[in-house]
N, C-alpha and C positions, 0 to 999 in steps of 0.2 A: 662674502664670507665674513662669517662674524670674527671680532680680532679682541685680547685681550686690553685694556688699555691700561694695566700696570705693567703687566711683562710684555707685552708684542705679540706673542703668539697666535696665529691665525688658528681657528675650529671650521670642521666642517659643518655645514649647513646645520641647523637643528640644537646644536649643541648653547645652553646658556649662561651656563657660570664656567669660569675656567679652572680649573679641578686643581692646576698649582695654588694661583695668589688668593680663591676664593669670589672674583670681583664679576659680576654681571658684565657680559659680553657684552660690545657696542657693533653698528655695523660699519664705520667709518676705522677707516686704517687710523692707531695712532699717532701724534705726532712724535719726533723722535728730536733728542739733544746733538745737532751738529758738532760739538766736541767728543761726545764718547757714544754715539749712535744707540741709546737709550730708550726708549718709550717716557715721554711726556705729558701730562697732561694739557687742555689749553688753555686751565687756568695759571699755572705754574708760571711763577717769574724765575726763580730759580731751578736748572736741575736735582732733581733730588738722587743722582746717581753721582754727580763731580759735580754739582755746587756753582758750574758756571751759569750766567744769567744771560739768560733767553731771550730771543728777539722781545720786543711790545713796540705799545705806544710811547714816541718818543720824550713826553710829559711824565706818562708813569717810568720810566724807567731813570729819569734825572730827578724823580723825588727819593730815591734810593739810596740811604745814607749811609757809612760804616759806623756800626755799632759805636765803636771807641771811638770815631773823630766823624761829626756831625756834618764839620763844613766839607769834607771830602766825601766823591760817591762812590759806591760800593763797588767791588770788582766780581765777587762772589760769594759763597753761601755757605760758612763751612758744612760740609755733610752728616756731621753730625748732630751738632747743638742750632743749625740751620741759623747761627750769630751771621749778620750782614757783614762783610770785610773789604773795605779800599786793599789796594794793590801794597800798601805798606804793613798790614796788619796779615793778612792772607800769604799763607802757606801752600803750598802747591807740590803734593806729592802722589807720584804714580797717577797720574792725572786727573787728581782730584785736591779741590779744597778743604782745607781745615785754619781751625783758628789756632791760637799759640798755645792752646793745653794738649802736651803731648799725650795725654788718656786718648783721645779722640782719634789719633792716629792710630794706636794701638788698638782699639776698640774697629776701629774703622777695617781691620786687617784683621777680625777675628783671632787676635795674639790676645793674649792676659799676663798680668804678673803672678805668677806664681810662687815667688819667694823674692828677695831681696834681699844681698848680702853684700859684704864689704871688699871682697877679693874676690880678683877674677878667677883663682883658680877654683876656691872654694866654691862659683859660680858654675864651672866645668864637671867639677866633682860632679854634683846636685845634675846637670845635665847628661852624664853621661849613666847615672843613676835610673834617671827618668827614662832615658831610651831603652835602657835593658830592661825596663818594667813595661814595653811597648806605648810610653806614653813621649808621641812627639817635644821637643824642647828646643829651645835657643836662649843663647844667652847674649844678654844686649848690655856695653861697658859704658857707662856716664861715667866716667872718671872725667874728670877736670885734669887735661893733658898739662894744665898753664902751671901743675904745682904738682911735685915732686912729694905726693903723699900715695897710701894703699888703704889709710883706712879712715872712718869719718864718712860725714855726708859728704865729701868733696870726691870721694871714689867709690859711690853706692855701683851696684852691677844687678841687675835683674834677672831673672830664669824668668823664661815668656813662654807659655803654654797655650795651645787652640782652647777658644773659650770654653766649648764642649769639655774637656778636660779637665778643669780647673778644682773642682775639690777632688776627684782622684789622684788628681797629682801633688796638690796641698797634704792628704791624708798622706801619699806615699810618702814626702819631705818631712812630715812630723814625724812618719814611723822611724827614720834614718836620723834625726835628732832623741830619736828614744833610746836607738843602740839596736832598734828590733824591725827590720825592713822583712817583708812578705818575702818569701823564698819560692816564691813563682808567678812568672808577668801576670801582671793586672788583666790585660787585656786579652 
């Protein structure tokens, strides 16, 4: 049976391009990441699904070094910017790596920022705006707990929208900064 070797997915006989990822069929099952049970390639050092790093040759995988600190070796791969990471520099969320720019998490999670404001409520507002316009929303608080302020970059607060989303939901926040928001859902 021929099988996909980006996604997994097996076709029946005959069939030669795989109609999701686009990628020419092989006939060999492929290999899969023992961490998050993925389709791999056999060139792949790292997974390209969580970033963690895959069997090899015990040579190639000790010449593996973190990006930011040379003399120490890599643990994983962030999934996004595919930066090399030791176990001190590497982040580990939802079972996968990333490196210390939080875009990449967020990115990583199909969320966006959609606006950025200084208070949580005024972050609320804007949220609860968004969802009655049918466009999904969350709001995510960076406030710096350690300091007894609401406003300033010390208590920025984000509105995170699915990326798909992102200038409809941008247009709707500038309309409600006009004073003249659409008077029936977007979507």
């Amino acid at each position: 049976m021929p099988y996909c070797p980006q996604c997994g997915y097996e076709y029946k006989p005959g069939i030669q391009v795989c109609p999701d990822c686009n990628a020419p069929l092989q006939e060999k099952q492929p290999a899969v990441c023992a961490a998050c049970g993925e389709p791999v390639t056999d060139e792949a050092t790292f997974c390209p699904h969580c970033g963690v790093m895959l069997e090899g040759p015990r040579e190639a995988m000790e010449s593996l070094v973190c990006a930011s600190h040379p003399d120490r070796p890599a643990a994983g791969s962030c999934v996004i910017c595919r930066r090399m990471l030791c176990s001190d520099c590497a982040r580990f969320r939802n079972g996968r790596f990333f490196c210390n720019n939080d875009e990449h998490v967020k990115a990583a999670f199909n969320w966006v920022v959609a606006c950025t404001v200084s208070t949580e409520y005024e972050a609320e507002m804007i949220r609860a705006n968004l969802e009655g316009a049918g466009i999904g929303a969350f709001v995510l608080p960076q406030r710096d707990r350690m300091y007894v302020t609401t406003v300033g970059d010390l208590s920025v607060t984000e509105v995170m929208v699915p990326r798909e989303s992102l200038e409809e939901a941008r247009a709707y926040v500038r309309s409600l900064d006009s004073g003249d928001p659409p008077t029936t859902p977007l979507s």
